[in-house]
C-alpha positions in Angstrom: -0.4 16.9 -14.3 -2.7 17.3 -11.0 -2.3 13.8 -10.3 -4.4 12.0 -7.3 -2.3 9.1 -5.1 -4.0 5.8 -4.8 -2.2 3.2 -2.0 -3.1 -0.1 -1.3 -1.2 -0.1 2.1 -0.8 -4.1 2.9 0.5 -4.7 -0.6 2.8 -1.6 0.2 4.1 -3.2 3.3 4.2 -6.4 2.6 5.9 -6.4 -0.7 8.1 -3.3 0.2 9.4 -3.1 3.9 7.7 -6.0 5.9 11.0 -7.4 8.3 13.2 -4.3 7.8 13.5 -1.5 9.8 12.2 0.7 6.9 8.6 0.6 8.0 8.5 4.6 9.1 7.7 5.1 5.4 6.4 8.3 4.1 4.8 6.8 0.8 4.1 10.5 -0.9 7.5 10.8 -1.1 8.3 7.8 -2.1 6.0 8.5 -5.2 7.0 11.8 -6.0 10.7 10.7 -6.2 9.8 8.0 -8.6 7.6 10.3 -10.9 8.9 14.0 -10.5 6.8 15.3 -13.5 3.6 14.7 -11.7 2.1 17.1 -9.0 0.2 15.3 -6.0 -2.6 16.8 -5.2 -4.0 14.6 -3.2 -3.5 10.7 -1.2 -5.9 8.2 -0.4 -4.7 5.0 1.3 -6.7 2.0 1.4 -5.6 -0.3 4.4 -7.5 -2.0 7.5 -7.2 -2.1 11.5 -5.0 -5.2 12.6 -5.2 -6.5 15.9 -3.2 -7.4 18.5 -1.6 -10.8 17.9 -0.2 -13.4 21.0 2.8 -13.3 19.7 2.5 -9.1 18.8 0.6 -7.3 21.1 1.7 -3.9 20.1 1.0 -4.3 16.6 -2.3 -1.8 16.4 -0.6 0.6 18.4 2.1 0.4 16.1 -0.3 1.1 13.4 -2.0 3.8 14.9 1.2 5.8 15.3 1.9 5.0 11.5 -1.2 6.1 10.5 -0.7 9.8 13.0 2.3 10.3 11.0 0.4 9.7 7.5 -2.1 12.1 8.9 0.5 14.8 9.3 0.5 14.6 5.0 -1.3 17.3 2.6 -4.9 16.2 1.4 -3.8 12.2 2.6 -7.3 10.2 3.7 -7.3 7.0 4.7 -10.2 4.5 3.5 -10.0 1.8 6.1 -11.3 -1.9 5.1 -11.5 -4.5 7.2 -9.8 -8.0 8.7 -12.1 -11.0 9.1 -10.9 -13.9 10.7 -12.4 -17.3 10.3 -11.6 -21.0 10.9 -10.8 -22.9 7.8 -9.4 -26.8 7.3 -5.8 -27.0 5.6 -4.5 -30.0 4.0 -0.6 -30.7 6.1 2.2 -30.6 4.1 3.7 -34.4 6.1 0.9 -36.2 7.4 -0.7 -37.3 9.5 -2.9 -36.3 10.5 -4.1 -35.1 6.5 -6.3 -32.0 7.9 -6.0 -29.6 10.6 -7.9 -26.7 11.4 -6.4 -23.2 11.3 -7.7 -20.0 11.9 -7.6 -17.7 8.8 -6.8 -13.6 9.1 -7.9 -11.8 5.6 -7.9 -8.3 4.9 -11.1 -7.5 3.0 -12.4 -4.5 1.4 -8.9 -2.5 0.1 -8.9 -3.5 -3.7 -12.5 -3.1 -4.3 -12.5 0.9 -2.6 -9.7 1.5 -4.3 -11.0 0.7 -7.5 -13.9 2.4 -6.9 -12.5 6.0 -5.5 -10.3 5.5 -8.8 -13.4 5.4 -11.1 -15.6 7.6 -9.2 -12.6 10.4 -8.9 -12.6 9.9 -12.4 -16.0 10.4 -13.6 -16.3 13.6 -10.9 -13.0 15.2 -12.6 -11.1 15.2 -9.2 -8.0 14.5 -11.1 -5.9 14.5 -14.5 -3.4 11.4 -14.1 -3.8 8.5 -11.6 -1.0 6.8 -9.6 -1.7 3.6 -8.1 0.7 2.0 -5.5 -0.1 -1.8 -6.0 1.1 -4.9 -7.8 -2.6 -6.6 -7.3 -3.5 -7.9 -10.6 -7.3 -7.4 -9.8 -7.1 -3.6 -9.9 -6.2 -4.2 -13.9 -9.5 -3.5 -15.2 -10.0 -0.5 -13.3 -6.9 1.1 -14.6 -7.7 -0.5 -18.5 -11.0 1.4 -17.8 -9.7 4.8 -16.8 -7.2 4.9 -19.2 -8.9 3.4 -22.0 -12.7 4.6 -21.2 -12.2 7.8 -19.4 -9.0 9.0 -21.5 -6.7 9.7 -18.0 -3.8 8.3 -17.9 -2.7 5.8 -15.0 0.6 5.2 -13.6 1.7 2.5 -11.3 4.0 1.8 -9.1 4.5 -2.1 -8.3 6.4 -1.8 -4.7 7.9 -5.1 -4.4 11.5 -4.0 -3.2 14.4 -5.3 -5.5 17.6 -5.2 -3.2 18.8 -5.4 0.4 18.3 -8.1 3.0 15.9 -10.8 2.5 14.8 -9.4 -1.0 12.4 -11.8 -2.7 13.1 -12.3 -6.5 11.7 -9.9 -8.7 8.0 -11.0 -10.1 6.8 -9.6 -13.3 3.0 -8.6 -13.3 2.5 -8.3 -17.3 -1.5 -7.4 -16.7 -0.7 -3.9 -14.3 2.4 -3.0 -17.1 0.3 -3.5 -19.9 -3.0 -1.7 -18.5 -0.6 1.4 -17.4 0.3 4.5 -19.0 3.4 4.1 -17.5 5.1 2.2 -15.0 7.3 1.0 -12.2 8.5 -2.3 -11.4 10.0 -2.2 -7.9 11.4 -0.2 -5.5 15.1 -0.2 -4.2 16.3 -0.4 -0.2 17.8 3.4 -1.0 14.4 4.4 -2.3 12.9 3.5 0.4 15.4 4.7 3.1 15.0 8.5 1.7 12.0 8.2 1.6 11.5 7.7 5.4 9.3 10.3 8.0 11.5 12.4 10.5 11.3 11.3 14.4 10.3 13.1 16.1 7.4 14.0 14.4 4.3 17.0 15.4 0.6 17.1 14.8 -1.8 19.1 16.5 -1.7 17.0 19.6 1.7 17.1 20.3 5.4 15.5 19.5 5.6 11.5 18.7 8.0 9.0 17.7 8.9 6.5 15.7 7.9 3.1 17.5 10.9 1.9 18.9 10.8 -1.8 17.8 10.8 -0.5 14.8 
């Protein structure tokens, strides 16, 4: 089935290959290797600018590159949201003192345009069957609705990653499974290592590489 690709890209990387040295990840691949019977037609990854951090200055360069190397995919856009950052007052876990201030760095924007391209793809007849990489619970009743409303069915993969270094337990998300047509729970290290980008790599402004901190 023509089947349109639908990444939430900071639930990809931090559930999947945050603190490894997988991060050079070419997700169409990834998907296509989980669900061969379906023919992707097209990508759109939802995801926001970071910024450079005290303790990571390099981190948007990093990113950038990332994103050059997505850009070298088939029909892949990328729907940027955005990161706010606001001071907020957190209870400490061993007082005193009972409250200090913190700054808070939220990434706003990538479930709600995701759910939207999914149900406006939908209704326009872009695509057959839906893939969406995410195991955010909000973006159940957009699936329920496509699959249930629209009659297209909706896959998803949930990307948390199941073995290697560091591997959180496994968390069950019962909402995504059951609003699904059919489904993934979890990726494995070996997934994720075939499924990484060449380096070097080539666009139409030249060779690049693979960060090296990475």
């Amino acid at each position: 089935m023509k089947t349109i690709l639908y990444i939430d890209g900071f639930n990809l990387f931090y559930s999947a290959v945050k603190g490894t040295p997988l991060r050079w990840l070419n997700p169409v691949v990834l998907v296509e290797r989980a669900f061969p019977q379906n023919q992707i037609i097209g990508t759109k990854y939802f995801t926001a600018k970071v910024s450079a951090l005290r303790n990571n200055p390099g981190q948007p360069i990093r990113q950038l590159m990332f994103w050059r190397a997505l850009q070298t995919l088939p029909n892949f856009e990328i729907v940027e949201g955005d990161f706010r950052t606001r001071q907020v007052t957190a209870a400490v876990v061993t007082p005193p003192p009972p409250f200090i201030k913190v700054f808070k760095t939220e990434e706003k924007g990538s479930d709600v345009n995701l759910a939207a391209h999914l149900l406006l793809d939908s209704f326009r007849g872009n695509y057959e069957c839906a893939i969406v990489v995410s195991g955010d619970s909000d973006l159940v009743t957009p699936i329920r609705m496509v699959r249930d409303e629209l009659k297209k069915p909706v896959g998803v993969l949930n990307p948390q990653r199941l073995s290697g270094p560091n591997c959180r337990p496994p968390r069950k998300n019962a909402g995504l499974q059951q609003a699904a047509s059919f489904y993934q729970n979890g990726v494995t290290w070996a997934q994720l290592l075939a499924a990484q980008f060449p380096s070097p790599m080539a666009d139409a402004h030249g060779s690049f590489h693979k960060p090296p901190t990475w």
